[in-house]
MDAnalysis code that builds the backbone (N, CA, C; Angstrom):
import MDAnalysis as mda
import numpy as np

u = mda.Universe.empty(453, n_residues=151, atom_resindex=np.repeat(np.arange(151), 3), trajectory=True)
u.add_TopologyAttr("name", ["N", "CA", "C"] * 151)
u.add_TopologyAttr("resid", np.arange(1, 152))
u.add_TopologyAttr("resname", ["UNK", "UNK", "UNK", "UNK", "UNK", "UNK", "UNK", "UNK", "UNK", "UNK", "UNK", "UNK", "UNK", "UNK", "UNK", "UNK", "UNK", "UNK", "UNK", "UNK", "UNK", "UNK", "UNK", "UNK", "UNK", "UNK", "UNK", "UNK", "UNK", "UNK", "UNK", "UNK", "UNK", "UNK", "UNK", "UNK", "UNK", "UNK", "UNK", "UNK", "UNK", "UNK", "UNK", "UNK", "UNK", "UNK", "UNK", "UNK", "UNK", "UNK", "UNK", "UNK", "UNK", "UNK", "UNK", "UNK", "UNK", "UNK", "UNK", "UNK", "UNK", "UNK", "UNK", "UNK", "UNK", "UNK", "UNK", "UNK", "UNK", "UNK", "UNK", "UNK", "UNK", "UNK", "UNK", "UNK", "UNK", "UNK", "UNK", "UNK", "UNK", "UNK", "UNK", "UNK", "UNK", "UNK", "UNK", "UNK", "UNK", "UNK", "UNK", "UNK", "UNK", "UNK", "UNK", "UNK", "UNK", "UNK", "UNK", "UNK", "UNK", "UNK", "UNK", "UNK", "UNK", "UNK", "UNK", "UNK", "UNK", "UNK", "UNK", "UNK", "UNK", "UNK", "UNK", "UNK", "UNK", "UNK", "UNK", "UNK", "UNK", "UNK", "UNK", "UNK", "UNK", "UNK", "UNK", "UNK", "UNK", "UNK", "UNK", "UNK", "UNK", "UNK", "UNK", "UNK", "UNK", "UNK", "UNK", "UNK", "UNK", "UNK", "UNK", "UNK", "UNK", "UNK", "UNK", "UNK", "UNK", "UNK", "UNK"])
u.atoms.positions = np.array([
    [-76.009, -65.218, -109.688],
    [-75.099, -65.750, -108.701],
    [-73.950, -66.505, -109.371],
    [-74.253, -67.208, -110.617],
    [-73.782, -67.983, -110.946],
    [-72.295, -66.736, -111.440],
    [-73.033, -66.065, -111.908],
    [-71.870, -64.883, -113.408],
    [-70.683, -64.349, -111.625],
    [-70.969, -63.941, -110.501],
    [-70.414, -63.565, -109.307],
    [-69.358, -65.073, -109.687],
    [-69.706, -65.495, -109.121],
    [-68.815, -67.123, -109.039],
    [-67.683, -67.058, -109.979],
    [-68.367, -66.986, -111.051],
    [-67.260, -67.092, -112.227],
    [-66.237, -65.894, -112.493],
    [-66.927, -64.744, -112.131],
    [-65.895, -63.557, -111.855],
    [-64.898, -63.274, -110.722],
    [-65.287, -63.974, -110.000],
    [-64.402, -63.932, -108.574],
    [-63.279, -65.178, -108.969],
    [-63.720, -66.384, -109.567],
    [-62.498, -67.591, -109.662],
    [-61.782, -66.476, -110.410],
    [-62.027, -65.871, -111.808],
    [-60.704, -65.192, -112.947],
    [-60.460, -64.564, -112.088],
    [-61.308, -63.385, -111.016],
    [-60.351, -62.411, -110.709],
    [-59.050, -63.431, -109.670],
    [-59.307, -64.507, -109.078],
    [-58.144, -65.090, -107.965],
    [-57.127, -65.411, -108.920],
    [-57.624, -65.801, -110.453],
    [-56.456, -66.181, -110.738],
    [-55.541, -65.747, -111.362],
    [-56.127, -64.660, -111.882],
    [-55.297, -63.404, -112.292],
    [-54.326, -63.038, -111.035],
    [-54.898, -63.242, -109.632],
    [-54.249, -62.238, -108.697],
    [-52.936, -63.459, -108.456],
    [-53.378, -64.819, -108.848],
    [-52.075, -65.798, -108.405],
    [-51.400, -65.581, -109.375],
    [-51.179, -65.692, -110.758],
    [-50.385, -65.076, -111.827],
    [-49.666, -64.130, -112.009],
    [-50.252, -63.066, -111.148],
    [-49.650, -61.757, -110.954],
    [-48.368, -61.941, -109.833],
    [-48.672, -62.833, -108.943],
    [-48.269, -62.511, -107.565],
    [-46.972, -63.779, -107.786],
    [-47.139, -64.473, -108.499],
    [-45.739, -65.922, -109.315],
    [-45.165, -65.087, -110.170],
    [-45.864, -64.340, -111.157],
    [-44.933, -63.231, -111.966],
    [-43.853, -62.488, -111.172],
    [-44.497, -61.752, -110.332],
    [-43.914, -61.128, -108.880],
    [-42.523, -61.702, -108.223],
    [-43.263, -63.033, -107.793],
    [-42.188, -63.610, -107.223],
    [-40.928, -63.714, -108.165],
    [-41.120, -64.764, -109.340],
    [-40.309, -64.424, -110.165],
    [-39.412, -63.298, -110.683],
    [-40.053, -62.377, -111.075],
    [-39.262, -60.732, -111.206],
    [-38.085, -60.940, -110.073],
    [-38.894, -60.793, -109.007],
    [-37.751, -60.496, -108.179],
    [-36.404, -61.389, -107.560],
    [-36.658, -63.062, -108.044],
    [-35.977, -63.563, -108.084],
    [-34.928, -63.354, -109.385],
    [-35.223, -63.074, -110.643],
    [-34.381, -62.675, -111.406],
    [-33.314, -61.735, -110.683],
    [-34.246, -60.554, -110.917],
    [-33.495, -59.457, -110.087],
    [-32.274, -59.718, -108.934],
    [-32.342, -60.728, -108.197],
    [-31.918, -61.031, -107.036],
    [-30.215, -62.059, -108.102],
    [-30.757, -62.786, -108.799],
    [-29.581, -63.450, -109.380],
    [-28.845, -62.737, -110.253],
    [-29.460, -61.651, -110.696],
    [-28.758, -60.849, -111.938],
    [-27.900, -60.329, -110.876],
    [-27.924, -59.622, -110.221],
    [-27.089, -58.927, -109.141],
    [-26.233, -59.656, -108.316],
    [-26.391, -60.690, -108.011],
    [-25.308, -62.007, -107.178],
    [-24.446, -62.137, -108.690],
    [-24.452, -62.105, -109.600],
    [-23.795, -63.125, -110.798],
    [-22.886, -61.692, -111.150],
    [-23.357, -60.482, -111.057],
    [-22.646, -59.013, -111.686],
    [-21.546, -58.990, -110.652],
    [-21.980, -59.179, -109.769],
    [-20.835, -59.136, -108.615],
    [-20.225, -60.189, -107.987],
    [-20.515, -61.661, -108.666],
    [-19.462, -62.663, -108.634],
    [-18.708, -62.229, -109.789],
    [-18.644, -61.789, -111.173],
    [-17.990, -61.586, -112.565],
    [-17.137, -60.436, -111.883],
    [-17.542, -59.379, -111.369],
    [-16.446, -58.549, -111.127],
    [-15.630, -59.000, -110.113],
    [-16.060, -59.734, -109.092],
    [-14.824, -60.357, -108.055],
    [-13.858, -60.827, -108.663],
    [-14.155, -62.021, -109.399],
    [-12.965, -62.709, -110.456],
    [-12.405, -61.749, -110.908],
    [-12.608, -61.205, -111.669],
    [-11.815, -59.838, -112.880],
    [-10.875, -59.359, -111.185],
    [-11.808, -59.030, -110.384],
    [-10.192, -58.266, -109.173],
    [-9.458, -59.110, -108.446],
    [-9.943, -60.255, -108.552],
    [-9.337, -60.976, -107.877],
    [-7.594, -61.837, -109.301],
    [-8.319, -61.832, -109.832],
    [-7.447, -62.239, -111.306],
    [-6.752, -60.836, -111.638],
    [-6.699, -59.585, -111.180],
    [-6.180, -58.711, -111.716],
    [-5.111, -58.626, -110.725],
    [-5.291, -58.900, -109.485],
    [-4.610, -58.824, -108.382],
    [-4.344, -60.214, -108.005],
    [-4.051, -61.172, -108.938],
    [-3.090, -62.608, -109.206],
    [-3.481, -62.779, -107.258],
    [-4.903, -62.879, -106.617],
    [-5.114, -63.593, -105.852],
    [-5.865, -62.638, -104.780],
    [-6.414, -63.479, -103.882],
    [-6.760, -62.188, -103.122],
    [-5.677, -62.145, -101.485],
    [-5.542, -60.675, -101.742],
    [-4.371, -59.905, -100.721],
    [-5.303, -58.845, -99.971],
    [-4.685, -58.118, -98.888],
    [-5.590, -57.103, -98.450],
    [-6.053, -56.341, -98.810],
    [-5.346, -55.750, -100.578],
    [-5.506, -55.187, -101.392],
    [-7.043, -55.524, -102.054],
    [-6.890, -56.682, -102.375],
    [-7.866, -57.194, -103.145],
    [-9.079, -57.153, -102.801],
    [-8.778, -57.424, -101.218],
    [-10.203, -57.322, -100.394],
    [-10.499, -56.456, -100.540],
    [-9.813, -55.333, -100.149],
    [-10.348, -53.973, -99.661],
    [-11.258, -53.766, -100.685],
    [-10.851, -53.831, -102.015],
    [-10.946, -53.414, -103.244],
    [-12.637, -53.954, -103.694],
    [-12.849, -55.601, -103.416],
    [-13.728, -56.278, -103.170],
    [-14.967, -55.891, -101.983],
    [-14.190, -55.773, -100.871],
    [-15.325, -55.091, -100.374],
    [-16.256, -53.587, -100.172],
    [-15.176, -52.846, -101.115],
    [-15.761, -51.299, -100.879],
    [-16.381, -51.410, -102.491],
    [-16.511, -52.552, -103.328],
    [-17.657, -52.910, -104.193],
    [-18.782, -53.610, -104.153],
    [-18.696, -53.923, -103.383],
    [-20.103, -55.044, -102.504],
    [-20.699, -53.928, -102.070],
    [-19.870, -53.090, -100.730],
    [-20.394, -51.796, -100.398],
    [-21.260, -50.967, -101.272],
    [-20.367, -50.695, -102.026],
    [-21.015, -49.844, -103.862],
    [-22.174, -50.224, -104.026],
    [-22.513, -51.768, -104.050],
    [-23.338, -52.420, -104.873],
    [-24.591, -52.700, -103.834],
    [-24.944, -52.151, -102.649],
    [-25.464, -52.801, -101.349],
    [-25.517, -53.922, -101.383],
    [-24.311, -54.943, -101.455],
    [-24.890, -56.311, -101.267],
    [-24.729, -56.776, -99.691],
    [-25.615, -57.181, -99.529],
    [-25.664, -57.137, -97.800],
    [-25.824, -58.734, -97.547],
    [-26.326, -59.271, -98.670],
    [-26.527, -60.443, -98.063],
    [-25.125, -61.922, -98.178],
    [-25.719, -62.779, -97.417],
    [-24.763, -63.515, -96.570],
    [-25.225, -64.893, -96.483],
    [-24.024, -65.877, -96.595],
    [-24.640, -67.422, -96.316],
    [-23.657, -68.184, -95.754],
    [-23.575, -69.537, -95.632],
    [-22.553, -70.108, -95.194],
    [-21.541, -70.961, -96.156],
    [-20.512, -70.539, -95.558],
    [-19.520, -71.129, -96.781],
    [-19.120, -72.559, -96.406],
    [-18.893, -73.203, -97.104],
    [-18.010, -74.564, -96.762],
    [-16.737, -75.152, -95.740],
    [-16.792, -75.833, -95.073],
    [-15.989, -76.135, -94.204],
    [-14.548, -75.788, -95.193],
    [-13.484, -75.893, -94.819],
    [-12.097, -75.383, -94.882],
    [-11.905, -74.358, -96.056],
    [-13.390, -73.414, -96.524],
    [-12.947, -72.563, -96.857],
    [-12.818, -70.985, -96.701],
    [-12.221, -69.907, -97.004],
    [-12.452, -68.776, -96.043],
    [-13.586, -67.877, -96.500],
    [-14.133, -67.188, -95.489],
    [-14.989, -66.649, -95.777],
    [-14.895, -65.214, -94.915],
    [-15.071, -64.046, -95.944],
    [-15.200, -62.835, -95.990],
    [-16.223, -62.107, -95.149],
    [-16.381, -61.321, -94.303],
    [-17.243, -60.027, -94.026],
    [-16.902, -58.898, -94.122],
    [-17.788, -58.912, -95.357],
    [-17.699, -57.491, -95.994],
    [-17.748, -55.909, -95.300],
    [-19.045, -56.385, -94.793],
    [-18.927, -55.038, -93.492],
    [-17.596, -54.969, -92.323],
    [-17.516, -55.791, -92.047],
    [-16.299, -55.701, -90.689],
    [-15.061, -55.787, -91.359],
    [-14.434, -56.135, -92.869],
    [-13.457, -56.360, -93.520],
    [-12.388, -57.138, -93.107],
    [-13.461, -58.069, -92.172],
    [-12.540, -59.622, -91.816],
    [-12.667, -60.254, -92.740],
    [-11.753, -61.617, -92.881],
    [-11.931, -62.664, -93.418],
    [-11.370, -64.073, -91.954],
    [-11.920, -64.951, -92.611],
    [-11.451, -66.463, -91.518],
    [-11.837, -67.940, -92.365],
    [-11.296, -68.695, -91.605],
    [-11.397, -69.935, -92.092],
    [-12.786, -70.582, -91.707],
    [-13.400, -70.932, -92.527],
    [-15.156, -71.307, -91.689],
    [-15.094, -72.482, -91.931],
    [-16.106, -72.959, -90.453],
    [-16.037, -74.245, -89.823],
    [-17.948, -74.650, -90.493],
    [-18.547, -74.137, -91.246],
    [-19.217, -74.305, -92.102],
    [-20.806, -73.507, -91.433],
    [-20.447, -73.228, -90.389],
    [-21.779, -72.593, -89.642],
    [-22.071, -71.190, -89.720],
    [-21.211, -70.779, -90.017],
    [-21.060, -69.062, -90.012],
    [-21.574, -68.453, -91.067],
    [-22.065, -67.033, -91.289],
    [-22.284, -66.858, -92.609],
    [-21.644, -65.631, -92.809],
    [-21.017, -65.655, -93.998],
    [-19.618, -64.283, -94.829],
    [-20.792, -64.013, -96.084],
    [-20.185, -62.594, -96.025],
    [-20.477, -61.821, -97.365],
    [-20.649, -62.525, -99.024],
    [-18.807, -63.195, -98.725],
    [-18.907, -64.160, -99.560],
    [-17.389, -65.078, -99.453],
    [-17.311, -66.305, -100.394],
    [-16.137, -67.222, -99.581],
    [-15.407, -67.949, -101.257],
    [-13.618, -68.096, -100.371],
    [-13.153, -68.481, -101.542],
    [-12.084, -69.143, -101.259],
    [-11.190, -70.149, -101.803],
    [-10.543, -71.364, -101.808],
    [-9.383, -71.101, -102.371],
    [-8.298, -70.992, -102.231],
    [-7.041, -71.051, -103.311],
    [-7.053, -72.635, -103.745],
    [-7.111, -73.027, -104.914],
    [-6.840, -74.195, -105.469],
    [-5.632, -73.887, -106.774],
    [-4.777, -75.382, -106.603],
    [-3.866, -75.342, -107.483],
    [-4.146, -76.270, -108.621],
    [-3.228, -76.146, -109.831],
    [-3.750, -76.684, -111.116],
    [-2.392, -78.225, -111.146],
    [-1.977, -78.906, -111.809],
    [-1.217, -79.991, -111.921],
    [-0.077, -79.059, -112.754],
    [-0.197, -77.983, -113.119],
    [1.429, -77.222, -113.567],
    [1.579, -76.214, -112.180],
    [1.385, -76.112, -111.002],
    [1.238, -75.361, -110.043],
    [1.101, -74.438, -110.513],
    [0.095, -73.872, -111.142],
    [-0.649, -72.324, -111.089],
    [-1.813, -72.148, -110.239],
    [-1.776, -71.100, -110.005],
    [-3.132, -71.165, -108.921],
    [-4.243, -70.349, -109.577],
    [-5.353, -70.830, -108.849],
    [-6.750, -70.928, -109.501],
    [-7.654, -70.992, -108.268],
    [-8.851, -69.635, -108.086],
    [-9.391, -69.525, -106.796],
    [-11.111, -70.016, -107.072],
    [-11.761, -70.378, -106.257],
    [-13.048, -71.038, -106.502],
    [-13.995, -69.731, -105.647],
    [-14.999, -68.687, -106.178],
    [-15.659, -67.978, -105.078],
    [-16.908, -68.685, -105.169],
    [-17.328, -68.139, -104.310],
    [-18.876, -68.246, -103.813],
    [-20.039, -66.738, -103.063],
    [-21.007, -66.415, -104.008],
    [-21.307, -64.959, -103.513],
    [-23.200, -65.875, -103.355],
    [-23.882, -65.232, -102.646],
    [-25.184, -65.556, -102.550],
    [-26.131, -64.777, -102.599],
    [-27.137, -64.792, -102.809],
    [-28.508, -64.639, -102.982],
    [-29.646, -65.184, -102.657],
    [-30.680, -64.111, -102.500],
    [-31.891, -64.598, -101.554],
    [-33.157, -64.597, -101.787],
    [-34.386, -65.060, -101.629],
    [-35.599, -64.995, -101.943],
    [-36.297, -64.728, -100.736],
    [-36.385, -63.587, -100.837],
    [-37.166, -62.272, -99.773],
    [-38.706, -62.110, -99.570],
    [-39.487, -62.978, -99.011],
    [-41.175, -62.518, -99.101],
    [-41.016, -61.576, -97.978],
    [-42.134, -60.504, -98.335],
    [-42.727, -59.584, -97.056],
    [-43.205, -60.017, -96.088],
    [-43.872, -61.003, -96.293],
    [-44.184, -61.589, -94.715],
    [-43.357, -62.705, -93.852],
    [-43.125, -63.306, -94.635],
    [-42.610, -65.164, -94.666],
    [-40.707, -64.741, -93.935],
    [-40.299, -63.355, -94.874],
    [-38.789, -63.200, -94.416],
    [-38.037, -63.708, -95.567],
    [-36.740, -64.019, -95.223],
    [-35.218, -64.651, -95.471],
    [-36.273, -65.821, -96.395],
    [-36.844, -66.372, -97.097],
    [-37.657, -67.653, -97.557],
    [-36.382, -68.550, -98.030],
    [-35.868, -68.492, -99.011],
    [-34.733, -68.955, -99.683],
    [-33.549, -68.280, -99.969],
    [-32.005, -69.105, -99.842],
    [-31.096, -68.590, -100.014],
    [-30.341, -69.851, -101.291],
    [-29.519, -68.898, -101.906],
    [-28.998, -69.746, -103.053],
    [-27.456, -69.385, -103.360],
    [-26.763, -70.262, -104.189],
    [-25.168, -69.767, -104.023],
    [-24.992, -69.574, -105.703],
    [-24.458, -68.508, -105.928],
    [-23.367, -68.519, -107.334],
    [-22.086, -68.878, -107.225],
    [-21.314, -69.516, -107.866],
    [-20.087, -70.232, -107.949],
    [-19.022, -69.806, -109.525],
    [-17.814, -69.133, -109.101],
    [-17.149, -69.409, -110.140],
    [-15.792, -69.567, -109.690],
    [-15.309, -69.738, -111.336],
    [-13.692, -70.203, -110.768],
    [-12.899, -69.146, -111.807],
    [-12.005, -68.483, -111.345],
    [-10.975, -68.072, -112.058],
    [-9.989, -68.610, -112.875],
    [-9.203, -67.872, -113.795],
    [-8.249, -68.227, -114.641],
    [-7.491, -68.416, -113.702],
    [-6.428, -69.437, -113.990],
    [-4.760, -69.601, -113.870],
    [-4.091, -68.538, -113.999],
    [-3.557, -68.629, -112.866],
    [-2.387, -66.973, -112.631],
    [-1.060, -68.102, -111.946],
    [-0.124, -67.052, -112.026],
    [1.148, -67.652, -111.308],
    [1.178, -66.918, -109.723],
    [0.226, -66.159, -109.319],
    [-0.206, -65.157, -107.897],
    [1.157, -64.672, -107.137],
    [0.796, -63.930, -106.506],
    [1.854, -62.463, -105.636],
    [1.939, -63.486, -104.404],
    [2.992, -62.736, -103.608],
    [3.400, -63.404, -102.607],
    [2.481, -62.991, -101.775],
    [1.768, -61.825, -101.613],
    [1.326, -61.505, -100.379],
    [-0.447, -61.849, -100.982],
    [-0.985, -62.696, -101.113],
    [-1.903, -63.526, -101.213],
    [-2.526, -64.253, -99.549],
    [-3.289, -64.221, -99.444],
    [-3.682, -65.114, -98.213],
    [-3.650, -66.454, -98.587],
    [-2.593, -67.406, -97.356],
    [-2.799, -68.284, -97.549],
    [-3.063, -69.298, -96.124],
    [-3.441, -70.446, -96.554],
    [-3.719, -71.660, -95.509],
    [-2.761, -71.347, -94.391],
    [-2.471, -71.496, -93.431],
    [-1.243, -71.900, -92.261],
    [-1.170, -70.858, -91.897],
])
């Protein structure tokens, strides 16, 4: 009875090790893919000195590419993107976009954009469990006129 006992604790804990390994994996997985497709936003968004309708388009028929489907809420006064509907708007912080971004200026007035793309921690039973944000900022550009802006 005793040798049962002791084979059943290793086998549980093998199965919890396995199943945190698990979780893990797929949280990697989940950030490697938010971070590939925040790095290429910048690069189009910096190639196209800001984002324009151009840029979007461009941005969102790579999200498309990439199935990124998922979505969070962006920060009050900044805009935020849906990728599927190929809107963008100003969010009042409740809403959730594809993904969201800021024109900010530098002290030589160059401009410099802040994104935000997200990622999620998905159980099979539990759902949506956790959501998390990647953040970057672009180089200094002198940007195109037809840029989206505030007003």
């Amino acid at each position: 009875m005793r040798e049962t006992t002791g084979s059943m604790w290793i086998f549980q804990m093998m199965l919890i090790f396995i199943l945190i390994f698990a979780c893990f994996l797929c949280l990697v997985i989940n950030y490697s893919k938010a971070y590939r497709v925040k790095n290429e936003m910048l690069s189009i968004i910096e190639e196209y000195e800001g984002v324009s309708k151009t840029s979007q388009q461009i941005i969102d028929n790579y999200l498309m590419s990439q199935s990124y489907l998922t979505k969070g809420n962006c920060p009050e006064g900044w805009f935020g993107v849906d990728a599927t509907r190929g809107t963008y708007e100003e969010s009042n912080g409740r809403q959730a976009f594809s993904y969201c971004f800021v024109e900010n200026e530098d002290e030589n007035n160059y401009i410099y954009y802040d994104i935000m793309v997200f990622y999620q921690f998905n159980l099979p039973f539990l759902g949506d469990f956790m959501r998390f944000r990647v953040e970057g900022t672009t180089d200094t550009f002198v940007g195109n006129e037809n840029r989206y802006q505030k007003g």
